[in-house]
CHARMM-style PDB file with segment names, atoms N, HN, CA, C and O in Angstrom:
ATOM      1  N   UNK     1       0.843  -1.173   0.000  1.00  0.00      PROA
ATOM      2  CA  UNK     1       0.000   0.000   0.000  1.00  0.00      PROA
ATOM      3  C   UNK     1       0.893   1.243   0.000  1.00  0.00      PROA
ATOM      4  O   UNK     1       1.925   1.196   0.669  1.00  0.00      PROA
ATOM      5  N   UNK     2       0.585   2.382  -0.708  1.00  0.00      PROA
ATOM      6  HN  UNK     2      -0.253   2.421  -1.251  1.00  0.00      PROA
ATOM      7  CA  UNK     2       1.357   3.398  -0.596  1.00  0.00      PROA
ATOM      8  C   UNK     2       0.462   4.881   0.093  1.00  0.00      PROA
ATOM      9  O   UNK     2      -0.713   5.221  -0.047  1.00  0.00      PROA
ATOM     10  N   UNK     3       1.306   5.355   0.659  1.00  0.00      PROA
ATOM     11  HN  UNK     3       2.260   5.078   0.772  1.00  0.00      PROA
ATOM     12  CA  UNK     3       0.844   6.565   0.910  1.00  0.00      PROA
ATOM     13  C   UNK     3       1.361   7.841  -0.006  1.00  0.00      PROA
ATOM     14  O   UNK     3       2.454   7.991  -0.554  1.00  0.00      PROA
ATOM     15  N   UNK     4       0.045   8.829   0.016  1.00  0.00      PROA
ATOM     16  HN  UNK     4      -0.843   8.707   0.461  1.00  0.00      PROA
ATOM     17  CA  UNK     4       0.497  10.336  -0.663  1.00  0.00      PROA
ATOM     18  C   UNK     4       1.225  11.381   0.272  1.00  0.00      PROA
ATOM     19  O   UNK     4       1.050  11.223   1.480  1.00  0.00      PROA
ATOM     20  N   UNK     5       1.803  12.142  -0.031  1.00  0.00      PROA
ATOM     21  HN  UNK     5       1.945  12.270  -1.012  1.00  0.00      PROA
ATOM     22  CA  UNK     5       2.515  13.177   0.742  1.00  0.00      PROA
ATOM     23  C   UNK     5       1.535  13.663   1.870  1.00  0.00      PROA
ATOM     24  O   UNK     5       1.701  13.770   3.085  1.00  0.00      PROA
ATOM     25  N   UNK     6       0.358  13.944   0.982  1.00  0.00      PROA
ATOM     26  HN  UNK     6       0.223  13.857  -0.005  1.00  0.00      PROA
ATOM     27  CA  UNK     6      -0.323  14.331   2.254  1.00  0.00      PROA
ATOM     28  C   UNK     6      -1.153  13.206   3.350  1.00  0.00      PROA
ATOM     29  O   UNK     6      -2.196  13.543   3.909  1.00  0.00      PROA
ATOM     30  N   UNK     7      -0.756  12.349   3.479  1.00  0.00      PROA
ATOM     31  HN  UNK     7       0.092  12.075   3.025  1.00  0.00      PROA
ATOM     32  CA  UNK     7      -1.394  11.419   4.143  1.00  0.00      PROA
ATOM     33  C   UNK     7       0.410  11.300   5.217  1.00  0.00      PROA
ATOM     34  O   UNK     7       0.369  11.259   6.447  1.00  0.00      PROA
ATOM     35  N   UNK     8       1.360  11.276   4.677  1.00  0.00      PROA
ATOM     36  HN  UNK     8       1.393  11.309   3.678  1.00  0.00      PROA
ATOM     37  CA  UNK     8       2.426  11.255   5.276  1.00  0.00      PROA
ATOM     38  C   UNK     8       2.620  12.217   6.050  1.00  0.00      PROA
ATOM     39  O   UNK     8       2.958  11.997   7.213  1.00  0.00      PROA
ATOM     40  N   UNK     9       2.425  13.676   5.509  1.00  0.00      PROA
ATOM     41  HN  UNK     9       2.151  13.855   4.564  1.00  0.00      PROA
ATOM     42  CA  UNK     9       2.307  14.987   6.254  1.00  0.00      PROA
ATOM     43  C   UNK     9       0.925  14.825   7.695  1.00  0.00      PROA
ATOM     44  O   UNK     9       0.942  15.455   8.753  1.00  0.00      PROA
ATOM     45  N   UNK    10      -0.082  13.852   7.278  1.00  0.00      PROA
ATOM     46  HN  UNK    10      -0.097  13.341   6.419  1.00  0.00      PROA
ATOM     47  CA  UNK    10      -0.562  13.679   8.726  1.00  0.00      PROA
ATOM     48  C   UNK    10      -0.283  13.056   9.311  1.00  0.00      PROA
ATOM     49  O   UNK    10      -0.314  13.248  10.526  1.00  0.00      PROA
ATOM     50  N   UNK    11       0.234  11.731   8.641  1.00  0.00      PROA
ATOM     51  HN  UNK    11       0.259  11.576   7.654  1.00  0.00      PROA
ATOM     52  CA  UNK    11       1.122  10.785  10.299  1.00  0.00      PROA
ATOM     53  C   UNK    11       2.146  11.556  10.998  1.00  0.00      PROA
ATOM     54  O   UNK    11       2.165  11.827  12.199  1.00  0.00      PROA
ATOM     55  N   UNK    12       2.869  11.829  10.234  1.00  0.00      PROA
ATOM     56  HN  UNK    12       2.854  11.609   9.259  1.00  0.00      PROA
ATOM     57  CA  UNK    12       4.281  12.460  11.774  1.00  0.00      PROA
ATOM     58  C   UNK    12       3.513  13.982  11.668  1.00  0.00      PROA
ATOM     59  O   UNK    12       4.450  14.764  11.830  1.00  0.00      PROA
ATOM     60  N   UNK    13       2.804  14.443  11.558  1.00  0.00      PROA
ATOM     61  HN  UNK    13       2.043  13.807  11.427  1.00  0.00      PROA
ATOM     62  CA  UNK    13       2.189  15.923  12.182  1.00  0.00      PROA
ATOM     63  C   UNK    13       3.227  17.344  11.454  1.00  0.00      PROA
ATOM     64  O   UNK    13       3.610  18.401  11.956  1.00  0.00      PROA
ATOM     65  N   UNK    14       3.441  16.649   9.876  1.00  0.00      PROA
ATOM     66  HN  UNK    14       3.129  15.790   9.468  1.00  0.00      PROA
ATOM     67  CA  UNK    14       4.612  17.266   9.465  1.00  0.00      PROA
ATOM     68  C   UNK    14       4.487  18.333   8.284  1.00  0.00      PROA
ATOM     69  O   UNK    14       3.688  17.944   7.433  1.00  0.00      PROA
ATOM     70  N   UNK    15       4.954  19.342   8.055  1.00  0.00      PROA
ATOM     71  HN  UNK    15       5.603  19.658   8.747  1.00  0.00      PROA
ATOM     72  CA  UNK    15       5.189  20.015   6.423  1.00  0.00      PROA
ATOM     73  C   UNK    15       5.473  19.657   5.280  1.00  0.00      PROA
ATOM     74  O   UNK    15       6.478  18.956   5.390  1.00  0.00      PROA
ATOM     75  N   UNK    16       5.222  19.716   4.400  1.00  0.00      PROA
ATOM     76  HN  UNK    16       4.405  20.285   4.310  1.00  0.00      PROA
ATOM     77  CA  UNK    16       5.720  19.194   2.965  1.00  0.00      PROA
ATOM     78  C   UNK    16       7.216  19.355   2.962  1.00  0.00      PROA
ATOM     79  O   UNK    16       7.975  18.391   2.861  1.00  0.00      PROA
ATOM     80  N   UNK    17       7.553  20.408   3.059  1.00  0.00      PROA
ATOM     81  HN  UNK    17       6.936  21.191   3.141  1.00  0.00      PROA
ATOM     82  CA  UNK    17       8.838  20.874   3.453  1.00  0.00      PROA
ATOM     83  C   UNK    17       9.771  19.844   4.373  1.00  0.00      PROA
ATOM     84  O   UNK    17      10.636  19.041   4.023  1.00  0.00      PROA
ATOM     85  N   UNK    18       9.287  20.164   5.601  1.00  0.00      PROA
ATOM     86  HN  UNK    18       8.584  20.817   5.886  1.00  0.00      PROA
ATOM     87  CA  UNK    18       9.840  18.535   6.522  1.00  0.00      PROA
ATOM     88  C   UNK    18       9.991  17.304   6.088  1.00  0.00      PROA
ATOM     89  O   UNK    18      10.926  16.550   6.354  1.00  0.00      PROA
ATOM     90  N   UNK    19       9.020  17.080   5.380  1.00  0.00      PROA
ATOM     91  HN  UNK    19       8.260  17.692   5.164  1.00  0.00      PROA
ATOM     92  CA  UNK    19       9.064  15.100   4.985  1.00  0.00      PROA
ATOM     93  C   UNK    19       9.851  15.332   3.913  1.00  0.00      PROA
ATOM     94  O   UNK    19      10.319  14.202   3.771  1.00  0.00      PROA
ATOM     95  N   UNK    20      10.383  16.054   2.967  1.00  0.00      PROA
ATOM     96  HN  UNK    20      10.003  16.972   3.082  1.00  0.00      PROA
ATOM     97  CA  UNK    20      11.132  15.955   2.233  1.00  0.00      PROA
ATOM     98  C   UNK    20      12.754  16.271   2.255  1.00  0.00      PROA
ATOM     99  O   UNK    20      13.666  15.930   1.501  1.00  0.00      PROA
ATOM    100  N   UNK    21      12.704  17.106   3.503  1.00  0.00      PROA
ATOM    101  HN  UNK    21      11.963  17.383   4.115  1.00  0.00      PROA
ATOM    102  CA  UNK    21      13.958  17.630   4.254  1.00  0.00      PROA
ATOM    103  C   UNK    21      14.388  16.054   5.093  1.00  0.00      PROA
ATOM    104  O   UNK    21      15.505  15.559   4.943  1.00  0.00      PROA
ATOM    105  N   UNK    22      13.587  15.570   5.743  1.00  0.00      PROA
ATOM    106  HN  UNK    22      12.680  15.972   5.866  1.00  0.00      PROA
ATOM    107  CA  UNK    22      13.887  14.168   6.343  1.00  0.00      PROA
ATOM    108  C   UNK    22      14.367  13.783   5.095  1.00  0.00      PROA
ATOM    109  O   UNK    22      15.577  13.919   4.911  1.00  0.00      PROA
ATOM    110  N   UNK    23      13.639  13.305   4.145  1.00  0.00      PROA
ATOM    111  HN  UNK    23      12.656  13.194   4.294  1.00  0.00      PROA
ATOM    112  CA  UNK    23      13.996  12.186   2.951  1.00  0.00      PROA
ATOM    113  C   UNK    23      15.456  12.605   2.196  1.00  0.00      PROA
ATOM    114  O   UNK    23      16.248  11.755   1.789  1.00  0.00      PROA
ATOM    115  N   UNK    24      15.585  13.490   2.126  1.00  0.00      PROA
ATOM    116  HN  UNK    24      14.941  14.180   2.457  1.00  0.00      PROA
ATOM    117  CA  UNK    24      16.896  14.095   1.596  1.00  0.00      PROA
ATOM    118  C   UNK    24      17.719  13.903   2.898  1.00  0.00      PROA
ATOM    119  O   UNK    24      18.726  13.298   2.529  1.00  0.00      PROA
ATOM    120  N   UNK    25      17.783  14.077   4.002  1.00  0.00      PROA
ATOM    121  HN  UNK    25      16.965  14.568   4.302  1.00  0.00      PROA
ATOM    122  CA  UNK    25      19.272  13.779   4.893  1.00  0.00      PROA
ATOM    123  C   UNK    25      19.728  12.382   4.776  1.00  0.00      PROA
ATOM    124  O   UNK    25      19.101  11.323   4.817  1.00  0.00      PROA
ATOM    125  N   UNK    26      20.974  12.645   4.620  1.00  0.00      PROA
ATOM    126  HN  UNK    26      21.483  13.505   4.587  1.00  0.00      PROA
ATOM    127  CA  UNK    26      21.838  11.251   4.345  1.00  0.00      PROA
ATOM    128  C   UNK    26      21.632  10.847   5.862  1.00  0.00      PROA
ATOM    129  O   UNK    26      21.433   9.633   5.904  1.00  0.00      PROA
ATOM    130  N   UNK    27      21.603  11.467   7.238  1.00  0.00      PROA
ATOM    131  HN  UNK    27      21.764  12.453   7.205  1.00  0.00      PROA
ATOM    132  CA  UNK    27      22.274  10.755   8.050  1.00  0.00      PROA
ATOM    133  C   UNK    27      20.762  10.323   8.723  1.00  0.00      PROA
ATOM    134  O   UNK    27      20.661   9.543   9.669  1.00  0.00      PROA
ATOM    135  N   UNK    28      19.691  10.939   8.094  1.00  0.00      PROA
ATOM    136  HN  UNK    28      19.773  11.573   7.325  1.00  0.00      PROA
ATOM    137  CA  UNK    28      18.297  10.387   8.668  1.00  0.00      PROA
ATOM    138  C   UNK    28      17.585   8.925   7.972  1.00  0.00      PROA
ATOM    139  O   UNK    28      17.690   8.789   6.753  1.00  0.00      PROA
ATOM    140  N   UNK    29      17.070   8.160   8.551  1.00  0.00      PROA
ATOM    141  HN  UNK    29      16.984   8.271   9.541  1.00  0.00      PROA
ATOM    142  CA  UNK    29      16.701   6.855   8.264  1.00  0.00      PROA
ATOM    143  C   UNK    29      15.177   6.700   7.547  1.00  0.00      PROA
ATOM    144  O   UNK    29      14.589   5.663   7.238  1.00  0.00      PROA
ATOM    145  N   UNK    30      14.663   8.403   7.363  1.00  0.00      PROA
ATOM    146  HN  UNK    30      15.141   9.245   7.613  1.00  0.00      PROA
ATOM    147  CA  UNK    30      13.819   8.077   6.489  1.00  0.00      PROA
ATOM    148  C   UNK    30      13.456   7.667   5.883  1.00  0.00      PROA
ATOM    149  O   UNK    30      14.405   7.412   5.142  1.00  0.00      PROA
ATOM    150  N   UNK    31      12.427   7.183   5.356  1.00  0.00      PROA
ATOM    151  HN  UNK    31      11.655   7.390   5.958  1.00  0.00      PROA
ATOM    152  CA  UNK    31      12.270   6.359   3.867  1.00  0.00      PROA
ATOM    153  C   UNK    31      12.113   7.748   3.013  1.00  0.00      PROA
ATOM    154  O   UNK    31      11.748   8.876   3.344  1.00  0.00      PROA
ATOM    155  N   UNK    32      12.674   7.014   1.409  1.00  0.00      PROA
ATOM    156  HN  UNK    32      12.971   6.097   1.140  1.00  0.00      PROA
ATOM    157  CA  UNK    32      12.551   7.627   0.391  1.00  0.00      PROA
ATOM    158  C   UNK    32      11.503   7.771  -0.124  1.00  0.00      PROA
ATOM    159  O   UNK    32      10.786   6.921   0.403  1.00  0.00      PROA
ATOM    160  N   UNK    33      10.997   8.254  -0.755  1.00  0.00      PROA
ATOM    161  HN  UNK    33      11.579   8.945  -1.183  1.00  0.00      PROA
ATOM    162  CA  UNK    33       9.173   8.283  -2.051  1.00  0.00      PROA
ATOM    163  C   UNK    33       9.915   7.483  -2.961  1.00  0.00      PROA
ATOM    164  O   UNK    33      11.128   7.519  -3.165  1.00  0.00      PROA
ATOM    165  N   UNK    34       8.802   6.545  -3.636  1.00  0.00      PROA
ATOM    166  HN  UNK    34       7.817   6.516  -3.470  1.00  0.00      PROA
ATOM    167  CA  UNK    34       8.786   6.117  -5.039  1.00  0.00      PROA
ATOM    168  C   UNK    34       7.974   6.747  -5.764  1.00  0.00      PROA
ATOM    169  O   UNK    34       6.755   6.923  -5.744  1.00  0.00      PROA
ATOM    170  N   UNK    35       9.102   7.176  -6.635  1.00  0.00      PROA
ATOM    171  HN  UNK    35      10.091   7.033  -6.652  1.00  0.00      PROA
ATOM    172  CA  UNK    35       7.787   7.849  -8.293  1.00  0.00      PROA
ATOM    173  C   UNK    35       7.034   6.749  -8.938  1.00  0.00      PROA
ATOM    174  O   UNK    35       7.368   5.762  -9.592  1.00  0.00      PROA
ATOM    175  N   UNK    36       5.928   7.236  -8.545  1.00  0.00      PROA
ATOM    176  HN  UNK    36       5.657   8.038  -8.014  1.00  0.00      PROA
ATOM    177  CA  UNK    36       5.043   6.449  -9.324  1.00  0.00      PROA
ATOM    178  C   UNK    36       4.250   6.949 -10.991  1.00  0.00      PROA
ATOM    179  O   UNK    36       3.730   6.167 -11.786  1.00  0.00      PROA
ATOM    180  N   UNK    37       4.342   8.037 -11.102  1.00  0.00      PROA
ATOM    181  HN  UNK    37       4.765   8.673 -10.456  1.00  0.00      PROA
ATOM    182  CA  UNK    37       4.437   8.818 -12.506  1.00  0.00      PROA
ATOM    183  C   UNK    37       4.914  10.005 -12.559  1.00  0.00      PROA
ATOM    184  O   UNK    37       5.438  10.276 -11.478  1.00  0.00      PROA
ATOM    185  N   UNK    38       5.010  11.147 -13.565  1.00  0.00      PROA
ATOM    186  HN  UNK    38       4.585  10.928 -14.443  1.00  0.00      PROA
ATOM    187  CA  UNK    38       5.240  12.008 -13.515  1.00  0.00      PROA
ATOM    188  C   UNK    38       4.875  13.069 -12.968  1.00  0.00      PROA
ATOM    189  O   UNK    38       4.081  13.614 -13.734  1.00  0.00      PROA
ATOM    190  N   UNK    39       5.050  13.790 -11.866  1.00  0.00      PROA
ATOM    191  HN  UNK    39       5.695  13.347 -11.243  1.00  0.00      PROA
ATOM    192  CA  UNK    39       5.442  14.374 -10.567  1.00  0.00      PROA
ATOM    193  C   UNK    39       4.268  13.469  -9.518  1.00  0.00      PROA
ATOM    194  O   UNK    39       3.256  13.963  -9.020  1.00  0.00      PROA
ATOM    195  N   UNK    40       4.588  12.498  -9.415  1.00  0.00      PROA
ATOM    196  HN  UNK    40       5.410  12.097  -9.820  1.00  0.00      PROA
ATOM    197  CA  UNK    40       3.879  12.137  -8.820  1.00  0.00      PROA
ATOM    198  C   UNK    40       4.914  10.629  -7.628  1.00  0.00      PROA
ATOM    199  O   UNK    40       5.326   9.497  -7.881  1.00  0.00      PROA
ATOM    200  N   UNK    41       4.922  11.421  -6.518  1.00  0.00      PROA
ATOM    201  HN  UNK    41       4.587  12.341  -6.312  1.00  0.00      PROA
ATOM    202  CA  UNK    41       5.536   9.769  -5.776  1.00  0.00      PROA
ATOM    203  C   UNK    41       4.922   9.599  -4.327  1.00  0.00      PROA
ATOM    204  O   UNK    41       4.446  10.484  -3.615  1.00  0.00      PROA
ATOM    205  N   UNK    42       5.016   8.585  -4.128  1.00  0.00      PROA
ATOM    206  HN  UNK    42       5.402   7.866  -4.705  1.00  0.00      PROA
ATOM    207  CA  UNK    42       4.429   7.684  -2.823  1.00  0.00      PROA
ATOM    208  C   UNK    42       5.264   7.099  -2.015  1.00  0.00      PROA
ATOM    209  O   UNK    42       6.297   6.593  -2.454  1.00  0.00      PROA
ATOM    210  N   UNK    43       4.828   7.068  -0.220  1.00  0.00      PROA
ATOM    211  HN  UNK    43       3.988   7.478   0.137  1.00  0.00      PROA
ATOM    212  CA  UNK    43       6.070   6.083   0.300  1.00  0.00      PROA
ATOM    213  C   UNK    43       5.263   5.083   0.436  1.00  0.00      PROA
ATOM    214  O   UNK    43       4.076   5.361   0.608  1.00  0.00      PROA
ATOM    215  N   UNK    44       5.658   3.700   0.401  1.00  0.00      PROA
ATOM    216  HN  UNK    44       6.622   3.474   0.261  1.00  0.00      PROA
ATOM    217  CA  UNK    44       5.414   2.648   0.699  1.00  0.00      PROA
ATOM    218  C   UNK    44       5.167   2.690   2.298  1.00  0.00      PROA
ATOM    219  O   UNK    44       5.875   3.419   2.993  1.00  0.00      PROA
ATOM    220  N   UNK    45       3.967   1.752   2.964  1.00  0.00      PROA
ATOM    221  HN  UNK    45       3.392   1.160   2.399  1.00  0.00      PROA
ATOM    222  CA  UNK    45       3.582   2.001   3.965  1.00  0.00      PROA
ATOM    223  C   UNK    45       4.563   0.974   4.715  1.00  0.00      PROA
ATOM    224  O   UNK    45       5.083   1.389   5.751  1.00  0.00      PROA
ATOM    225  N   UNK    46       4.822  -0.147   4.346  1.00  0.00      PROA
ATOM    226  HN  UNK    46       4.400  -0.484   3.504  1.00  0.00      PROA
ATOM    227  CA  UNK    46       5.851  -0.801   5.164  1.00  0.00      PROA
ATOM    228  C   UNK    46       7.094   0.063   5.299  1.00  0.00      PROA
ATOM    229  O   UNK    46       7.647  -0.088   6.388  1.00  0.00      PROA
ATOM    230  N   UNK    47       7.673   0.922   4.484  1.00  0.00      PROA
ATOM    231  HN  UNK    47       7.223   1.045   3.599  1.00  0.00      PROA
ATOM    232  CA  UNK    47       8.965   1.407   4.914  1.00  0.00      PROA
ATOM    233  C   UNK    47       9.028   2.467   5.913  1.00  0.00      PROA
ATOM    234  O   UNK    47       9.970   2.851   6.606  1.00  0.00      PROA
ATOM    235  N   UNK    48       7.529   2.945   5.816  1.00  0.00      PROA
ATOM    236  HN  UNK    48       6.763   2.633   5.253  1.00  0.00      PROA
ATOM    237  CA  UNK    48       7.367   4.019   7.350  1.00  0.00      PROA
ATOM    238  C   UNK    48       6.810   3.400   8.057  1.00  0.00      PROA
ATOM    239  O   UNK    48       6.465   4.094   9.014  1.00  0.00      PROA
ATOM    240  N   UNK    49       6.393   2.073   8.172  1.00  0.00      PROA
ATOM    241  HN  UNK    49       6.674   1.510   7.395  1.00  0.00      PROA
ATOM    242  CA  UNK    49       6.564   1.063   9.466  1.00  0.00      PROA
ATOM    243  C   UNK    49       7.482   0.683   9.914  1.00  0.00      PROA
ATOM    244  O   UNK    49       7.355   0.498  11.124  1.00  0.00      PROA
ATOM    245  N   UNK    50       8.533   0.423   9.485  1.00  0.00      PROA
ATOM    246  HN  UNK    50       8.636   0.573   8.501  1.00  0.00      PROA
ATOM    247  CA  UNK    50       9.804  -0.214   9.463  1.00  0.00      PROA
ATOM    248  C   UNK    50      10.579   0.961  10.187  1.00  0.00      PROA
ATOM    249  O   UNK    50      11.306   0.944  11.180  1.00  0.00      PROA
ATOM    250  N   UNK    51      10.248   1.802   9.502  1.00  0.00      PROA
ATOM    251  HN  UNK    51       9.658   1.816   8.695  1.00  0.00      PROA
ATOM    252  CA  UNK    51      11.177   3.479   9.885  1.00  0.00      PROA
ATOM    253  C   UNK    51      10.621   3.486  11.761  1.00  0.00      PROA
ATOM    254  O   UNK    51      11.391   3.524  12.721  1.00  0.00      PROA
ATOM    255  N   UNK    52       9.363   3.447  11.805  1.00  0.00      PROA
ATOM    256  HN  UNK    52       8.738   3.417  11.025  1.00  0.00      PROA
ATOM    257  CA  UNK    52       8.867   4.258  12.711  1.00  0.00      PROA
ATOM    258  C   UNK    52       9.765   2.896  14.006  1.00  0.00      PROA
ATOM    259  O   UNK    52      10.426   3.162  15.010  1.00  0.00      PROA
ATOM    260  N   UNK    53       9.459   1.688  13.499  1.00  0.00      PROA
ATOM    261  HN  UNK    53       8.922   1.472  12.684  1.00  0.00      PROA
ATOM    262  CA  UNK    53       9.615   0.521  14.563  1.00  0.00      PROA
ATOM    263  C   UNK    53      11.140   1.337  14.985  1.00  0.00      PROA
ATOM    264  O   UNK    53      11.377   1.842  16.083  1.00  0.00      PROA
ATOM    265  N   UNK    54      12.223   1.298  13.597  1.00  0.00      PROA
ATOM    266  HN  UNK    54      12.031   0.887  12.705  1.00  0.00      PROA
ATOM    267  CA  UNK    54      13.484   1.624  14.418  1.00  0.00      PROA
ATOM    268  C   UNK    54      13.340   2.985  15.090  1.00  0.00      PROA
ATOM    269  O   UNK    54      13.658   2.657  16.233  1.00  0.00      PROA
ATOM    270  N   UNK    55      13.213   3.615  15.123  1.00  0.00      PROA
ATOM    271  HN  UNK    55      12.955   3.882  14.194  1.00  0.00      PROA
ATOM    272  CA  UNK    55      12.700   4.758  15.911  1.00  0.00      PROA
ATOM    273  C   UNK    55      12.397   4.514  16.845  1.00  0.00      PROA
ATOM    274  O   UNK    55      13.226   4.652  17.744  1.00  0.00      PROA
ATOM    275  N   UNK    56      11.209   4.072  17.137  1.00  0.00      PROA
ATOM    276  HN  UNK    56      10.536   3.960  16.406  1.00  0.00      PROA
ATOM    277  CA  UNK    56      10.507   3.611  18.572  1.00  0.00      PROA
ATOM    278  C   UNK    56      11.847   2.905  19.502  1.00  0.00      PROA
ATOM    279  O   UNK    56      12.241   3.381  20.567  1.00  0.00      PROA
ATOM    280  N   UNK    57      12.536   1.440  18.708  1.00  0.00      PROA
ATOM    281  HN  UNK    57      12.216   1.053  17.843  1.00  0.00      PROA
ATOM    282  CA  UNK    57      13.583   0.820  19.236  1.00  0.00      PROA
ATOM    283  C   UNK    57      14.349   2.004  20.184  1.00  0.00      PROA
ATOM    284  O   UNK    57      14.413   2.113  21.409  1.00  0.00      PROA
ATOM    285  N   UNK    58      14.925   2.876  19.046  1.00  0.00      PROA
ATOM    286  HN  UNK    58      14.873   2.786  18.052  1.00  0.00      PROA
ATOM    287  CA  UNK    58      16.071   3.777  19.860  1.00  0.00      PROA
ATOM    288  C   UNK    58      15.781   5.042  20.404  1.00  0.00      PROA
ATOM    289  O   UNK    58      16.560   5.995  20.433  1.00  0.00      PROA
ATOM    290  N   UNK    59      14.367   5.007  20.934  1.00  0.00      PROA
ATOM    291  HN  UNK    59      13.735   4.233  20.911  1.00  0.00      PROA
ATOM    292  CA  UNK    59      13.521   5.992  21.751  1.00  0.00      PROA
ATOM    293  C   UNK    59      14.019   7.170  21.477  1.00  0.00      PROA
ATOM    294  O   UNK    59      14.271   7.967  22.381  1.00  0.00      PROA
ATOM    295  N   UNK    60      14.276   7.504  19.928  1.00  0.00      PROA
ATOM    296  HN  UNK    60      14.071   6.857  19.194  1.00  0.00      PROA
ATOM    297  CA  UNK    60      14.116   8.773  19.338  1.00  0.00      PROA
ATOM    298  C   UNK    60      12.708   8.718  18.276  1.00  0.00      PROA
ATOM    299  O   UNK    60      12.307   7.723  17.672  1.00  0.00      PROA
ATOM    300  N   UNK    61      11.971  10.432  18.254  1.00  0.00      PROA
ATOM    301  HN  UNK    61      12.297  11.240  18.745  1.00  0.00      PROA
ATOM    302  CA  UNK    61      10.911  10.358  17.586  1.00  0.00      PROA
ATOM    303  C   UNK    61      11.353  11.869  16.737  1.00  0.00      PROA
ATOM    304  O   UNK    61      12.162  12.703  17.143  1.00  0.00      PROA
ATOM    305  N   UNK    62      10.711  11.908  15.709  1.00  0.00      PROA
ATOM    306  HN  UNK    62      10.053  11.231  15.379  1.00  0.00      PROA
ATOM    307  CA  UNK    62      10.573  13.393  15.248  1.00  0.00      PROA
ATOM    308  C   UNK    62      10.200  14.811  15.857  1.00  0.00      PROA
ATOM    309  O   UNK    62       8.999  15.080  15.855  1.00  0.00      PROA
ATOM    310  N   UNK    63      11.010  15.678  16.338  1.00  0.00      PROA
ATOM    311  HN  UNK    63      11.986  15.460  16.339  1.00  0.00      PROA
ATOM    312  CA  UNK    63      10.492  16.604  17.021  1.00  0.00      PROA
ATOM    313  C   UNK    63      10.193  17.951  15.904  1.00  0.00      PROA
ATOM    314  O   UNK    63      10.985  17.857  14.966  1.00  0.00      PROA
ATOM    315  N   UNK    64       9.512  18.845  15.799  1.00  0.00      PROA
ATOM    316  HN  UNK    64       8.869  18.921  16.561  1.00  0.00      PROA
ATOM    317  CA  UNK    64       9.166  19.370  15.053  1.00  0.00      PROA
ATOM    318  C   UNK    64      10.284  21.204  15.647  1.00  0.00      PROA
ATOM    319  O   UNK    64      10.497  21.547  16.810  1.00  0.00      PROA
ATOM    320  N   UNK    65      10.680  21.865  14.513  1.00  0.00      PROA
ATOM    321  HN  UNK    65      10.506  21.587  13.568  1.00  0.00      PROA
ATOM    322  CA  UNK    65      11.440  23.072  15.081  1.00  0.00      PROA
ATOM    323  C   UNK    65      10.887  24.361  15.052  1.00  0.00      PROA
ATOM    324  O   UNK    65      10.395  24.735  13.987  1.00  0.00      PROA
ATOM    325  N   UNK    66      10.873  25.224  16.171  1.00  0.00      PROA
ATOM    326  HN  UNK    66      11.272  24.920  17.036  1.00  0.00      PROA
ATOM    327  CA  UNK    66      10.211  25.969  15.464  1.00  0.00      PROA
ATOM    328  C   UNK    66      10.717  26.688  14.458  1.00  0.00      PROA
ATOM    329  O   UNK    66      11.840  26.444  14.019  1.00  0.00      PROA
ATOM    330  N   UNK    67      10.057  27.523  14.042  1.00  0.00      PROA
ATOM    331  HN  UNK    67       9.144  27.722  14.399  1.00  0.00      PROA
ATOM    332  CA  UNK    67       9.974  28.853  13.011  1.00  0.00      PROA
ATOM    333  C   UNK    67      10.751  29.828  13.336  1.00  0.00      PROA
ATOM    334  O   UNK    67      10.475  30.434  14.372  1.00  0.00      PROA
ATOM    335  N   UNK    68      11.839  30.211  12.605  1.00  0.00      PROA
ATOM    336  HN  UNK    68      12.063  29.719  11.764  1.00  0.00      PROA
ATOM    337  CA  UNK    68      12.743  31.184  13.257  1.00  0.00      PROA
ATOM    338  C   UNK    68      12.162  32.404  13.377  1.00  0.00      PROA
ATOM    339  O   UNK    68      11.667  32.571  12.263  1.00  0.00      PROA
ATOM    340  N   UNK    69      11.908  33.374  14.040  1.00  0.00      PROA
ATOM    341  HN  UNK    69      12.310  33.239  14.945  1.00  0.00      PROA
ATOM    342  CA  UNK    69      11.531  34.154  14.580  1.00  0.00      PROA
ATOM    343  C   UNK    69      10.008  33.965  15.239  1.00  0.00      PROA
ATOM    344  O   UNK    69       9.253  34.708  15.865  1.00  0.00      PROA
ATOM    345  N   UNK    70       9.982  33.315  15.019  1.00  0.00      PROA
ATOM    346  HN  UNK    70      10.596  32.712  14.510  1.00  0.00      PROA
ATOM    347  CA  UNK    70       8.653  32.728  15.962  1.00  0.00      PROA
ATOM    348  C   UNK    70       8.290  33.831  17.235  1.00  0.00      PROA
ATOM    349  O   UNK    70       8.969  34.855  17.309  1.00  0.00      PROA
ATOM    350  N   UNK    71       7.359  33.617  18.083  1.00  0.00      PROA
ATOM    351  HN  UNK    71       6.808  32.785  18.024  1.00  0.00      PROA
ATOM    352  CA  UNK    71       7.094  34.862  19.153  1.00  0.00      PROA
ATOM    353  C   UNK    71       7.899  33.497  19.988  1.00  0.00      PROA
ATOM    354  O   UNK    71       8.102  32.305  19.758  1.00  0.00      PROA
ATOM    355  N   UNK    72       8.191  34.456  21.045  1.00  0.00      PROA
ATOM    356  HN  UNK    72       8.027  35.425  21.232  1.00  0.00      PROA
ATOM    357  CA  UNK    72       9.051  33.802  22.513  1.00  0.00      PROA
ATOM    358  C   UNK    72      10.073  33.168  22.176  1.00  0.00      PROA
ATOM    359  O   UNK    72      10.578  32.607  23.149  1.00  0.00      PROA
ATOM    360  N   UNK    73      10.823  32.935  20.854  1.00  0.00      PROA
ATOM    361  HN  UNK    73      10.413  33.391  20.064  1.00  0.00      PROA
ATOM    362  CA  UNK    73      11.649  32.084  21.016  1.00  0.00      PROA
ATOM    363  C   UNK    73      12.945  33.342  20.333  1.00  0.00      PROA
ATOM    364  O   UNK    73      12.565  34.308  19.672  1.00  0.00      PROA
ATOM    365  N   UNK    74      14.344  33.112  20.622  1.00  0.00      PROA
ATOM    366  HN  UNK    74      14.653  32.327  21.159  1.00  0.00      PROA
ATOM    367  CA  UNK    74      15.444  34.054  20.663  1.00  0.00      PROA
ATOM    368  C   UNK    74      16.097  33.581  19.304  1.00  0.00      PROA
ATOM    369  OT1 UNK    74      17.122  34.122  18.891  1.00  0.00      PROA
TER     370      UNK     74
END
């Protein structure tokens, strides 16, 4: 089964921007998208099962950052 960006953007509570910033870091364990046509790609739902299990394992999760200049923050 595959998921769309925006179905991915609601599991981890994330930006378009973010899930693709994850997928691009070499040193993050994200899963990649598969193109499935032209501009068009999907992640496979086992590989963000798989992702999330090792995650869970090493009791790190996605924390979200804020917005630089954000109110209250320096």
């Amino acid at each position: 089964m595959f998921l769309t960006l925006k179905e991915v953007m609601e599991r981890y509570k994330a930006s378009r921007s973010s899930v693709y910033r994850w997928a691009g870091d070499p040193d993050d364990p994200f899963p990649q998208p598969g193109t499935v046509g032209v501009r068009c790609t999907r992640w496979l739902i086992e590989d963000l099962e798989a992702y999330d299990r090792t995650v869970s394992a090493k009791g790190k999760r996605k924390i979200l950052q804020p917005l630089r200049g954000a109110p209250g923050k320096a």
